[in-house]
N, CA, C and O atoms as a GROMACS GRO file, in nm:
protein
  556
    1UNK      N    1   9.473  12.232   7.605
    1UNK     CA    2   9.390  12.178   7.711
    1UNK      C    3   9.434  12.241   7.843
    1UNK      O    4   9.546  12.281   7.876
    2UNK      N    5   9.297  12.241   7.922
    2UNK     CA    6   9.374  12.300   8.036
    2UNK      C    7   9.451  12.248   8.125
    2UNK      O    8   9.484  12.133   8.094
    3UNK      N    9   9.503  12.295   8.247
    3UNK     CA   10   9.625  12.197   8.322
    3UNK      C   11   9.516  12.127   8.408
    3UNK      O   12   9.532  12.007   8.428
    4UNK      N   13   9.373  12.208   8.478
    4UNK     CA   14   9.323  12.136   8.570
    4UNK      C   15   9.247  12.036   8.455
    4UNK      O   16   9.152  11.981   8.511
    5UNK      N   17   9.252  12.017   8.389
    5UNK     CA   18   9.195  11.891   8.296
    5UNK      C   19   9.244  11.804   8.300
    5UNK      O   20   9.186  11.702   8.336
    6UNK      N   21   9.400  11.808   8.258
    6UNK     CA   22   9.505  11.724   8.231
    6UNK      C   23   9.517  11.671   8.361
    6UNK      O   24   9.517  11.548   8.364
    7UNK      N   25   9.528  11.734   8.482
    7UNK     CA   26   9.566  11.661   8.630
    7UNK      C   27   9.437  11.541   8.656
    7UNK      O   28   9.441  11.421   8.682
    8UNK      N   29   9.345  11.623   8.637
    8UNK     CA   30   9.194  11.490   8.638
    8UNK      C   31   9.238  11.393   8.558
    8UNK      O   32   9.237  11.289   8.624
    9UNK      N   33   9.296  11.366   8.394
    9UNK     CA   34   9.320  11.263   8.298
    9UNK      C   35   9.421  11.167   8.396
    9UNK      O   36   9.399  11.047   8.416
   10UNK      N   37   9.564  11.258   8.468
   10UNK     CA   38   9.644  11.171   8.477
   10UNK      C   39   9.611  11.121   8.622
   10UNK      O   40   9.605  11.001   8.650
   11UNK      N   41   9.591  11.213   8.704
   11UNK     CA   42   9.520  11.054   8.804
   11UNK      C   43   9.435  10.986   8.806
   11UNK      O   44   9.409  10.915   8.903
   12UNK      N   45   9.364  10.989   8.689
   12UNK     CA   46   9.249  10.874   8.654
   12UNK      C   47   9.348  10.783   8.580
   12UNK      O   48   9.368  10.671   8.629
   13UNK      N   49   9.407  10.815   8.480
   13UNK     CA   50   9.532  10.722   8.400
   13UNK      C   51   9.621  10.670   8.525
   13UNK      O   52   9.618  10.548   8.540
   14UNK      N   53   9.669  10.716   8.581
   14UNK     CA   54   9.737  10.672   8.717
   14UNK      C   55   9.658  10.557   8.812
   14UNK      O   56   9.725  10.463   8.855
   15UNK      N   57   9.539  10.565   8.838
   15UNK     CA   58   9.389  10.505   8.915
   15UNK      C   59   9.392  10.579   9.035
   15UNK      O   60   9.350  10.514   9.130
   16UNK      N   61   9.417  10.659   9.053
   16UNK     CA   62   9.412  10.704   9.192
   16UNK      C   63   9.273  10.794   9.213
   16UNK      O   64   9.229  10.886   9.144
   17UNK      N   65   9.225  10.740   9.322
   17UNK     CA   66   9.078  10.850   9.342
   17UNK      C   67   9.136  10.985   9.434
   17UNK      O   68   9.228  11.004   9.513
   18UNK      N   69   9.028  11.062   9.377
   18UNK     CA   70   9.075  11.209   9.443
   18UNK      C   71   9.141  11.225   9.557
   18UNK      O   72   9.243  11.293   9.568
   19UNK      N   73   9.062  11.138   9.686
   19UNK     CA   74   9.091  11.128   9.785
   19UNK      C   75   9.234  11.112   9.797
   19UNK      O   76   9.317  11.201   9.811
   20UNK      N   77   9.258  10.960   9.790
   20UNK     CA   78   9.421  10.898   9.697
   20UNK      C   79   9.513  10.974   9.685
   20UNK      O   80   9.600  10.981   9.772
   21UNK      N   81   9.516  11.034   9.599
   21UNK     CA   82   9.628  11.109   9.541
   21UNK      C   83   9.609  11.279   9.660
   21UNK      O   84   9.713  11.344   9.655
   22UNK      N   85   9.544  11.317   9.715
   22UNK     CA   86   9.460  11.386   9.803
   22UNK      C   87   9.601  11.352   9.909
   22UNK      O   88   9.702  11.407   9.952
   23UNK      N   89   9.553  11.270   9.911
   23UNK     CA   90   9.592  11.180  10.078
   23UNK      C   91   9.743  11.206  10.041
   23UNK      O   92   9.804  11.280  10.117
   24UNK      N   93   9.828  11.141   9.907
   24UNK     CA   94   9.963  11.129   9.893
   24UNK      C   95  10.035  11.250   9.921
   24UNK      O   96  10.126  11.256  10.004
   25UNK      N   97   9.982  11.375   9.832
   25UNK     CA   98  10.067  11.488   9.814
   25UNK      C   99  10.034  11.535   9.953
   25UNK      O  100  10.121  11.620   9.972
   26UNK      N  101   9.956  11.530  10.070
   26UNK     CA  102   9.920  11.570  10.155
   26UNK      C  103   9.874  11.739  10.200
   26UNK      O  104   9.927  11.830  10.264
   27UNK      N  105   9.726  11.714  10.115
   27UNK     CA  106   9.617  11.801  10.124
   27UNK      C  107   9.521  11.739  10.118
   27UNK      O  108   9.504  11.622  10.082
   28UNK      N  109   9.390  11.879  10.182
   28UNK     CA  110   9.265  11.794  10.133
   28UNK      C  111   9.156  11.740  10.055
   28UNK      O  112   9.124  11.836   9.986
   29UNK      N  113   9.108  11.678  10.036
   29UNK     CA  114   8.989  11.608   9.920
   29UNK      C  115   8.967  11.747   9.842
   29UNK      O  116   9.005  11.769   9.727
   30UNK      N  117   8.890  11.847   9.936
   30UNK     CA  118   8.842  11.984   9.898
   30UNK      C  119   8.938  12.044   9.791
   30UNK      O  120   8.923  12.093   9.679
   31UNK      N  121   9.055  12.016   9.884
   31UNK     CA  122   9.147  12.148   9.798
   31UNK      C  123   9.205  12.069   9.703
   31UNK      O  124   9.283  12.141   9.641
   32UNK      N  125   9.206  11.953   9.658
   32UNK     CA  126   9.245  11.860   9.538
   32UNK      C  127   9.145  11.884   9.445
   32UNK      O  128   9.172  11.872   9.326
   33UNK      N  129   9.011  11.924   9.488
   33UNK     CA  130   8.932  11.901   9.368
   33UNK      C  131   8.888  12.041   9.306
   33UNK      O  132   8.810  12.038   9.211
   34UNK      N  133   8.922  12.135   9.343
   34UNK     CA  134   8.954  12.290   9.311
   34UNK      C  135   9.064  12.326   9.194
   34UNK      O  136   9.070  12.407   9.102
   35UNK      N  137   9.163  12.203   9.258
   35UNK     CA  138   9.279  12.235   9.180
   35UNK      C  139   9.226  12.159   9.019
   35UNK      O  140   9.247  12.196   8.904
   36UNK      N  141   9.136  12.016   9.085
   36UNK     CA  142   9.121  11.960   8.931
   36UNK      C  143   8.997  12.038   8.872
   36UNK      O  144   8.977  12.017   8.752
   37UNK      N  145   8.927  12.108   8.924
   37UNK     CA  146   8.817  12.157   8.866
   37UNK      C  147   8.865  12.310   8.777
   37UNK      O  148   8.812  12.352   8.675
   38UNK      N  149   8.977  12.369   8.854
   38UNK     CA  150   9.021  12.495   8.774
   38UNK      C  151   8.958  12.595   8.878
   38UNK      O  152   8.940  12.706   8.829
   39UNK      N  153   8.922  12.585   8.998
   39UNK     CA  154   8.867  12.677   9.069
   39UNK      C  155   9.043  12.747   9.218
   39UNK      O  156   9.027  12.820   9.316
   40UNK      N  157   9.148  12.698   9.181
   40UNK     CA  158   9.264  12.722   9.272
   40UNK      C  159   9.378  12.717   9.140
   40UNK      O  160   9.380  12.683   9.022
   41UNK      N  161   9.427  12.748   9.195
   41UNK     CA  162   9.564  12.752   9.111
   41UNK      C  163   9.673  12.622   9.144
   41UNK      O  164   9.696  12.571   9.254
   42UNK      N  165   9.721  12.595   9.035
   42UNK     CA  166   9.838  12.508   9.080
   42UNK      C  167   9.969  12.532   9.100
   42UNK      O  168  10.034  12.555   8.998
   43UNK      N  169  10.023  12.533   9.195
   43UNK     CA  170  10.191  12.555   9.264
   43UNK      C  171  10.289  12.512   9.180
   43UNK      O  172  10.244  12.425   9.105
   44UNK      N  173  10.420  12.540   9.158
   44UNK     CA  174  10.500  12.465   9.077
   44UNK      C  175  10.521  12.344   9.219
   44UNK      O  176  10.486  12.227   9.204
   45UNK      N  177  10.564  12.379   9.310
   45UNK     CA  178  10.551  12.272   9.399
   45UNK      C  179  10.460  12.135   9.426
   45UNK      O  180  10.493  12.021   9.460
   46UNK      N  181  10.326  12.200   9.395
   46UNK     CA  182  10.240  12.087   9.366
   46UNK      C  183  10.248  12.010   9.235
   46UNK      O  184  10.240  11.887   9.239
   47UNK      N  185  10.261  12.061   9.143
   47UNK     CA  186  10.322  12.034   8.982
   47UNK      C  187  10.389  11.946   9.017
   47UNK      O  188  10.341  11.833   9.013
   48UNK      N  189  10.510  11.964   9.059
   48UNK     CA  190  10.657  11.895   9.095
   48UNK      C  191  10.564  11.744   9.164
   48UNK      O  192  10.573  11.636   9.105
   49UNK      N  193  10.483  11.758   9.282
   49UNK     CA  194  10.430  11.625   9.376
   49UNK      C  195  10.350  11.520   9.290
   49UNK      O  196  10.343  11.397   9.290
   50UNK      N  197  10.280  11.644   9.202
   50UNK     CA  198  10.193  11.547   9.139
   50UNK      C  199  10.245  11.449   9.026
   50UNK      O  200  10.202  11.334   9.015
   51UNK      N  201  10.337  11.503   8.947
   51UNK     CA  202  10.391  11.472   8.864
   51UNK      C  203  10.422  11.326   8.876
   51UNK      O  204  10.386  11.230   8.808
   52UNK      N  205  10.543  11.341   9.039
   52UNK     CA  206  10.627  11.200   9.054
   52UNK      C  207  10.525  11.104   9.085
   52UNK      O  208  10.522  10.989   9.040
   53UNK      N  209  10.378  11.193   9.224
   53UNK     CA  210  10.275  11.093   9.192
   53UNK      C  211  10.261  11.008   9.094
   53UNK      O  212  10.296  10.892   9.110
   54UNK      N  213  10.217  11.045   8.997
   54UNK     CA  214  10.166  10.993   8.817
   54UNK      C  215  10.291  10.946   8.790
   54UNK      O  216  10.278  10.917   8.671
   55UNK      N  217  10.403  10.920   8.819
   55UNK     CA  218  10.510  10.874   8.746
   55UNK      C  219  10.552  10.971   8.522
   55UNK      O  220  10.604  10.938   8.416
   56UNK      N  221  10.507  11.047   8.561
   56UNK     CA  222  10.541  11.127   8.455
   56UNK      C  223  10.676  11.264   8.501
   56UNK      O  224  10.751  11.290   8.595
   57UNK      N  225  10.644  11.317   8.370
   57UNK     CA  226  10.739  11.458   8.424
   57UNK      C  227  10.613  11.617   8.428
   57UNK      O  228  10.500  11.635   8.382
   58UNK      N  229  10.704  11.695   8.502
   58UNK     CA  230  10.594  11.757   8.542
   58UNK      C  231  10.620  11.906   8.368
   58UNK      O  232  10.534  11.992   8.352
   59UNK      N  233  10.700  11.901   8.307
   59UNK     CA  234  10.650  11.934   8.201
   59UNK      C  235  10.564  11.851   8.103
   59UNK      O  236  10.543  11.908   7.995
   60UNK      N  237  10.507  11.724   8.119
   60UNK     CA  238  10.417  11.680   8.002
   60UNK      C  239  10.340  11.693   8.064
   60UNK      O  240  10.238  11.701   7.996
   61UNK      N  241  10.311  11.707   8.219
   61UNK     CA  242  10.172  11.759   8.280
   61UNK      C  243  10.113  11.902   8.218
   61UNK      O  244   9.998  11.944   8.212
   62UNK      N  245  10.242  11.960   8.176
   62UNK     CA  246  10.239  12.133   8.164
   62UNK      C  247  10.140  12.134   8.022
   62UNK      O  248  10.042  12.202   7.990
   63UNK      N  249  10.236  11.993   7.938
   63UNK     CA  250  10.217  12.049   7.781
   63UNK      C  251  10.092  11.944   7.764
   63UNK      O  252  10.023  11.954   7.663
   64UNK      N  253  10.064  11.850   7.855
   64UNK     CA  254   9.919  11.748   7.839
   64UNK      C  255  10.012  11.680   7.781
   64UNK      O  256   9.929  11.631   7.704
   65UNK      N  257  10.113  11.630   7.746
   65UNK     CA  258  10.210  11.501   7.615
   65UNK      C  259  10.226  11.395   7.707
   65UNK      O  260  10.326  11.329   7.680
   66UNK      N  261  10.151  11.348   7.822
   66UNK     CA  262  10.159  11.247   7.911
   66UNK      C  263  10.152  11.144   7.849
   66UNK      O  264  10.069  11.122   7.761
   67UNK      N  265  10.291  11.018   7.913
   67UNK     CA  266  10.318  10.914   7.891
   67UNK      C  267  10.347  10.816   7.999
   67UNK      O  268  10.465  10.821   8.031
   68UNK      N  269  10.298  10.755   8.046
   68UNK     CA  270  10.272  10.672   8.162
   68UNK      C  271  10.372  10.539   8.130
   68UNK      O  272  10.370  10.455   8.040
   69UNK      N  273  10.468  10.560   8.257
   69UNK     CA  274  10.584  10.478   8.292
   69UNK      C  275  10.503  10.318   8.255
   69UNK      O  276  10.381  10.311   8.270
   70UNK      N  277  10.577  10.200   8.208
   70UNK     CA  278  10.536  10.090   8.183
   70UNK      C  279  10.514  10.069   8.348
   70UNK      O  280  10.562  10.145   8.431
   71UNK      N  281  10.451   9.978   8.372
   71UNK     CA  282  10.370   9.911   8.568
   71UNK      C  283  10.424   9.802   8.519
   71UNK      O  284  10.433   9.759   8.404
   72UNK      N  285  10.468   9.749   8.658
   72UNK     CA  286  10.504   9.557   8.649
   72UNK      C  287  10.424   9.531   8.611
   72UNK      O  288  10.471   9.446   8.535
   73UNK      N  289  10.290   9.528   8.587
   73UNK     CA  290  10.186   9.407   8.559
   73UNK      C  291  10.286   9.444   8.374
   73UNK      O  292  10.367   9.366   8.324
   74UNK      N  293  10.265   9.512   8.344
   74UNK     CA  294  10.259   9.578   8.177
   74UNK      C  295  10.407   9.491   8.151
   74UNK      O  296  10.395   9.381   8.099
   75UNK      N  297  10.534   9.536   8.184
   75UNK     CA  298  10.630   9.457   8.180
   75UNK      C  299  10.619   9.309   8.196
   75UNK      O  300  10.659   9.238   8.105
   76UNK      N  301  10.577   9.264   8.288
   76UNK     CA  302  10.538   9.114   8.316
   76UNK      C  303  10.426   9.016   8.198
   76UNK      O  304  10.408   8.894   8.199
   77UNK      N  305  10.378   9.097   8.124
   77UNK     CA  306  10.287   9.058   8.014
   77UNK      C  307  10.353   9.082   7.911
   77UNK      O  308  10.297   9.057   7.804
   78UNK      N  309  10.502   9.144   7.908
   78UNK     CA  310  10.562   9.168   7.765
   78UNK      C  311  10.624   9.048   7.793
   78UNK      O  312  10.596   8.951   7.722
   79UNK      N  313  10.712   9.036   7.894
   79UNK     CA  314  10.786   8.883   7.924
   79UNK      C  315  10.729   8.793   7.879
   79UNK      O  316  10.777   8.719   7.793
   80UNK      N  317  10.578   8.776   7.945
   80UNK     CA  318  10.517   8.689   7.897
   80UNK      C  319  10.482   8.636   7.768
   80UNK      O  320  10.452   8.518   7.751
   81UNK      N  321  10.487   8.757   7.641
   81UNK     CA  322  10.462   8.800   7.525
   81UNK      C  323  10.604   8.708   7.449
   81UNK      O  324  10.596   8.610   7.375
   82UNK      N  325  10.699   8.762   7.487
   82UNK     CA  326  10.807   8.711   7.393
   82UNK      C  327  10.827   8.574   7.453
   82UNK      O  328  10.838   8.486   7.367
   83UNK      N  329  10.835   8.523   7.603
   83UNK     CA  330  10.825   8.374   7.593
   83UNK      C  331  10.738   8.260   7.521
   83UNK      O  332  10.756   8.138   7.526
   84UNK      N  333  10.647   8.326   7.458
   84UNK     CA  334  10.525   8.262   7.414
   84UNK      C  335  10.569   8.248   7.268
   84UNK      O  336  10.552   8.152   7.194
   85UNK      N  337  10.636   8.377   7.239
   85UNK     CA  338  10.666   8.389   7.068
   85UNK      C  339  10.812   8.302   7.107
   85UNK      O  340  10.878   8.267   7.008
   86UNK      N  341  10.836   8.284   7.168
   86UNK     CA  342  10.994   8.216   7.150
   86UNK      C  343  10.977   8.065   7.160
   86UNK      O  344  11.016   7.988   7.072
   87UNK      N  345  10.909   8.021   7.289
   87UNK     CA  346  10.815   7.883   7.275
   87UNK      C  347  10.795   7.793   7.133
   87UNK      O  348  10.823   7.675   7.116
   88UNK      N  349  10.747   7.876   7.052
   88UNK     CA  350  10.648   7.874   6.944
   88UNK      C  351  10.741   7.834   6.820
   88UNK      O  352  10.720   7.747   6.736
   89UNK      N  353  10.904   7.966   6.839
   89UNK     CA  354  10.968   7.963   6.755
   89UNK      C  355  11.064   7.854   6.742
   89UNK      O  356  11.129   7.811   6.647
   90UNK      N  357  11.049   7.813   6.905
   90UNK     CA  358  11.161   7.723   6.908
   90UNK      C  359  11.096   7.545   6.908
   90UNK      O  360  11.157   7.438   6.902
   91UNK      N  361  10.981   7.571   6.915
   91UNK     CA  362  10.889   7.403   6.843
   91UNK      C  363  10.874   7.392   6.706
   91UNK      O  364  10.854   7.283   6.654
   92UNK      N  365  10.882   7.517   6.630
   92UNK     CA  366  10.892   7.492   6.489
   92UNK      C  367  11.004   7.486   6.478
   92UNK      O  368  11.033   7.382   6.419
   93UNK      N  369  11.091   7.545   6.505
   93UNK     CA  370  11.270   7.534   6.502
   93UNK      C  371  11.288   7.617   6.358
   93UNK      O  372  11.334   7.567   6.256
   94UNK      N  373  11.240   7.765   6.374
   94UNK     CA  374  11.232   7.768   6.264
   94UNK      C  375  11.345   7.943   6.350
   94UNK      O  376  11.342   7.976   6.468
   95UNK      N  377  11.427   8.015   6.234
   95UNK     CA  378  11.534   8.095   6.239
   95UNK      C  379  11.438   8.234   6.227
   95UNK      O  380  11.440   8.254   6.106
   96UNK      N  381  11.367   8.325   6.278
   96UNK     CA  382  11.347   8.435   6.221
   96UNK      C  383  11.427   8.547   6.221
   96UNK      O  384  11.525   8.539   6.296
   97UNK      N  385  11.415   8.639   6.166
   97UNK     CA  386  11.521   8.802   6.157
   97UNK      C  387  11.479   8.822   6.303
   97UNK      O  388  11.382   8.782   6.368
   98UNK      N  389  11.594   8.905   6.336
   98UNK     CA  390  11.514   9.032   6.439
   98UNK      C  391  11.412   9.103   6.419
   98UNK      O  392  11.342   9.115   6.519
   99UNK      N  393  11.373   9.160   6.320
   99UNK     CA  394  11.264   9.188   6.255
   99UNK      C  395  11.127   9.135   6.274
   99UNK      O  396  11.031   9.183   6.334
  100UNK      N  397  11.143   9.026   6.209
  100UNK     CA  398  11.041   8.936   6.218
  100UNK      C  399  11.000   8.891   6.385
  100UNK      O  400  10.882   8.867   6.410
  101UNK      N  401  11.089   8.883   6.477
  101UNK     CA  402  11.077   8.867   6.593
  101UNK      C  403  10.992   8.953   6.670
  101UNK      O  404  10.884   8.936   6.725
  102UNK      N  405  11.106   9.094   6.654
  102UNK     CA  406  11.024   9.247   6.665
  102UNK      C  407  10.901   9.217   6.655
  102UNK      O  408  10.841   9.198   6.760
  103UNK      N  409  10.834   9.204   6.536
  103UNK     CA  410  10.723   9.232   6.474
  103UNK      C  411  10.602   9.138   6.543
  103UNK      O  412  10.484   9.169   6.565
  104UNK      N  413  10.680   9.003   6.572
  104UNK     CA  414  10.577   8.916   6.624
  104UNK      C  415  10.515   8.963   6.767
  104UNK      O  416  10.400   8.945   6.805
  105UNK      N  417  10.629   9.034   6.845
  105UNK     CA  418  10.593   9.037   7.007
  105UNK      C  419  10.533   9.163   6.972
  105UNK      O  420  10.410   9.163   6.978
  106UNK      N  421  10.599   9.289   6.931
  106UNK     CA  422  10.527   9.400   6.906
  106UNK      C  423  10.324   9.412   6.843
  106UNK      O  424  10.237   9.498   6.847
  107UNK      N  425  10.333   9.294   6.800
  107UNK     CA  426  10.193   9.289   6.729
  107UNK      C  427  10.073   9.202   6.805
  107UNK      O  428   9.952   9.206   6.784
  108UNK      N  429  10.160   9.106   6.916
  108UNK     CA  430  10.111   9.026   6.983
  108UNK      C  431  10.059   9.117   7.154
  108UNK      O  432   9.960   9.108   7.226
  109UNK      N  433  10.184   9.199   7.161
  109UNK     CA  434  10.176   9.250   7.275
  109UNK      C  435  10.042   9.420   7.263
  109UNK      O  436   9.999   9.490   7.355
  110UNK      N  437  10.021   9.428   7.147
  110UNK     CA  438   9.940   9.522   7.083
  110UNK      C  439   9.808   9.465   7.113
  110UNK      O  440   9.733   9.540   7.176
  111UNK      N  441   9.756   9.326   7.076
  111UNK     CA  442   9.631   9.255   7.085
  111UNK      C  443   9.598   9.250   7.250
  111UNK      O  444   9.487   9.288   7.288
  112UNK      N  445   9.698   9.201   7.347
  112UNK     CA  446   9.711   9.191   7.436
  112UNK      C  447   9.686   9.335   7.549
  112UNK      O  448   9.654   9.345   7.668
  113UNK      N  449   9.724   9.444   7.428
  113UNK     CA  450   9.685   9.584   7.543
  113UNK      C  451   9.525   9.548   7.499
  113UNK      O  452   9.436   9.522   7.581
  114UNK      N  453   9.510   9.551   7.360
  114UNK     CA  454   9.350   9.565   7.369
  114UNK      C  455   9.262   9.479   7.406
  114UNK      O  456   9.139   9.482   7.400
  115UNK      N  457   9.350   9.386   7.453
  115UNK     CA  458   9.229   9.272   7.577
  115UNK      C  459   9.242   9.351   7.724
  115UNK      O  460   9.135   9.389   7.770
  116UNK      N  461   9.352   9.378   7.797
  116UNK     CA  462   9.304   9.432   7.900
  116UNK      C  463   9.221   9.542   7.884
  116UNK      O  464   9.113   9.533   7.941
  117UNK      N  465   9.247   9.663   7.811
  117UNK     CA  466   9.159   9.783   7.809
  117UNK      C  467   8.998   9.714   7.807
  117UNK      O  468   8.901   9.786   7.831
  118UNK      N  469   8.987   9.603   7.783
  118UNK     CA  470   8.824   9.588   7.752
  118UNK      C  471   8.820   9.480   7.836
  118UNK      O  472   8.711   9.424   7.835
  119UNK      N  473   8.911   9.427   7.918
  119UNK     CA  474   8.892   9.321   8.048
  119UNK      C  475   9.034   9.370   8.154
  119UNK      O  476   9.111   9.275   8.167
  120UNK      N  477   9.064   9.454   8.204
  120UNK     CA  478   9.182   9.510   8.298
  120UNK      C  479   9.150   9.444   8.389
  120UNK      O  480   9.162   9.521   8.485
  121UNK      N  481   9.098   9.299   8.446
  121UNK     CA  482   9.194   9.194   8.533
  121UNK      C  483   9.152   9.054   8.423
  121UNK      O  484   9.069   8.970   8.457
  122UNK      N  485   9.206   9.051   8.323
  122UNK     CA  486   9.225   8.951   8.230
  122UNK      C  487   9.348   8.906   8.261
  122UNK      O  488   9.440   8.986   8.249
  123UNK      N  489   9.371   8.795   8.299
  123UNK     CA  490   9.500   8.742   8.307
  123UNK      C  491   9.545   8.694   8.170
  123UNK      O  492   9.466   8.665   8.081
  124UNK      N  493   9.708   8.686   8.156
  124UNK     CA  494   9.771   8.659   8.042
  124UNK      C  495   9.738   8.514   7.968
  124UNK      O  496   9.777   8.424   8.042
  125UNK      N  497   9.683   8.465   7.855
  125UNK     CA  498   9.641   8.304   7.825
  125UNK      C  499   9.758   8.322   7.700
  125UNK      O  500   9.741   8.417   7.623
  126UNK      N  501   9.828   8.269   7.687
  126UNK     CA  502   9.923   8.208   7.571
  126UNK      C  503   9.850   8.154   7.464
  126UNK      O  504   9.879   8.190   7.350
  127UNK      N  505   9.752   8.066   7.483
  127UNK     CA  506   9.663   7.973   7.390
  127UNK      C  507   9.553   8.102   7.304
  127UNK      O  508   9.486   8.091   7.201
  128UNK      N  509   9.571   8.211   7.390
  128UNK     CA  510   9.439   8.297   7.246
  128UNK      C  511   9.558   8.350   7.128
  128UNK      O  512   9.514   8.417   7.034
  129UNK      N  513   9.700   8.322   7.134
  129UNK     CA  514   9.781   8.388   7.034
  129UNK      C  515   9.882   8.275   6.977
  129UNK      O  516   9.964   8.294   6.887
  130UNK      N  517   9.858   8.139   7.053
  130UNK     CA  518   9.951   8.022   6.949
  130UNK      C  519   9.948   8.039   6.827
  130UNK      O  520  10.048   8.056   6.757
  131UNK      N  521   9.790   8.036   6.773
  131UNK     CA  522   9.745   8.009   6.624
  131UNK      C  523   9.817   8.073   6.489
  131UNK      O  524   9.855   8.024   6.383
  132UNK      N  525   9.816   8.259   6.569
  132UNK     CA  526   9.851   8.401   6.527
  132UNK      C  527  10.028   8.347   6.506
  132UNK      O  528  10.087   8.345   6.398
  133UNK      N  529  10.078   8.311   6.626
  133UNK     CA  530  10.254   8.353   6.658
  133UNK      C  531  10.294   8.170   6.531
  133UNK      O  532  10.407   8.150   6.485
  134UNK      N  533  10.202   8.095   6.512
  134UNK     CA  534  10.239   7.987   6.441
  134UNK      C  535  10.239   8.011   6.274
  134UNK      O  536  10.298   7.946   6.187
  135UNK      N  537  10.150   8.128   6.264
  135UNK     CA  538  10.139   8.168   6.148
  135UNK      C  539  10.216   8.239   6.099
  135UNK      O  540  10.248   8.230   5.980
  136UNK      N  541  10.268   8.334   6.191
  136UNK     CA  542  10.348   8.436   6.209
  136UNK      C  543  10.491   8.353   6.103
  136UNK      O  544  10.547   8.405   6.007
  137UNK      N  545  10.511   8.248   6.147
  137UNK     CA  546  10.622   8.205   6.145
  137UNK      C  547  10.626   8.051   6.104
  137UNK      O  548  10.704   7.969   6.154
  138UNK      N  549  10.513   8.018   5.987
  138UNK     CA  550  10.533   7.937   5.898
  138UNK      C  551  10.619   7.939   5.792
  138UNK      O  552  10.649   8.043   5.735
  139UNK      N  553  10.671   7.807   5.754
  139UNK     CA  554  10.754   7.835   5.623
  139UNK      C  555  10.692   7.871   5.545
  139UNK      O  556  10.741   7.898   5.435
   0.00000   0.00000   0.00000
């Protein structure tokens, strides 16, 4: 893929509008959208700006293998994730593995990406995953 492709993916993955990210590295709208269109070249210097922009490294910009740093909201909904499975575990009073623990938040916090992707200001509800985390962890 190309690099001016990949720079369009990651400040859209990032949210930043052209302008935005424009404004940060400090250039203009014009010459930001040259660079994402493939019509300018990109600097290792700009590489380097954009990169920390996006919170990535500026070789997975190189190779497109972009992985986007967890955001407080994302951390704050895993918290939320295992207090809910722990809640749950600790009204049944029931002992699970690490494993089984793993497995509950990992699978819970999985459902939970695919509610924001299809509602991204869905706030966190505990009550759409009691049913799931009770089952999880019946005798």
């Amino acid at each position: 893929m190309a690099i001016h492709i990949i720079l369009r993916q990651s400040r859209e993955q990032a949210g930043l509008t052209l302008e935005q990210a424009a404004d940060r590295i400090g250039i203009s709208g014009a010459s930001f959208s040259r660079m994402e269109t493939g019509q300018s070249k990109v600097t290792t210097e700009r590489l380097e700006m954009l990169a920390q922009l996006y919170g990535v490294s500026a070789s997975a910009l190189m190779e497109g293998s972009i992985v986007m740093r967890p955001s407080t909201v994302d951390l704050e909904r895993l918290k939320a994730v295992v207090q809910v499975v722990q809640s749950v575990i600790n009204r049944k009073r029931v002992k699970p593995s690490p494993e089984k623990m793993a497995m509950a938040v990992s699978e819970l916090y999985r459902l939970e990406i695919d509610h924001i992707v299809s509602d991204p200001k869905a706030e966190f509800d505990p009550n759409r995953h009691i049913g799931i985390i009770e089952a999880m962890f019946s005798k």
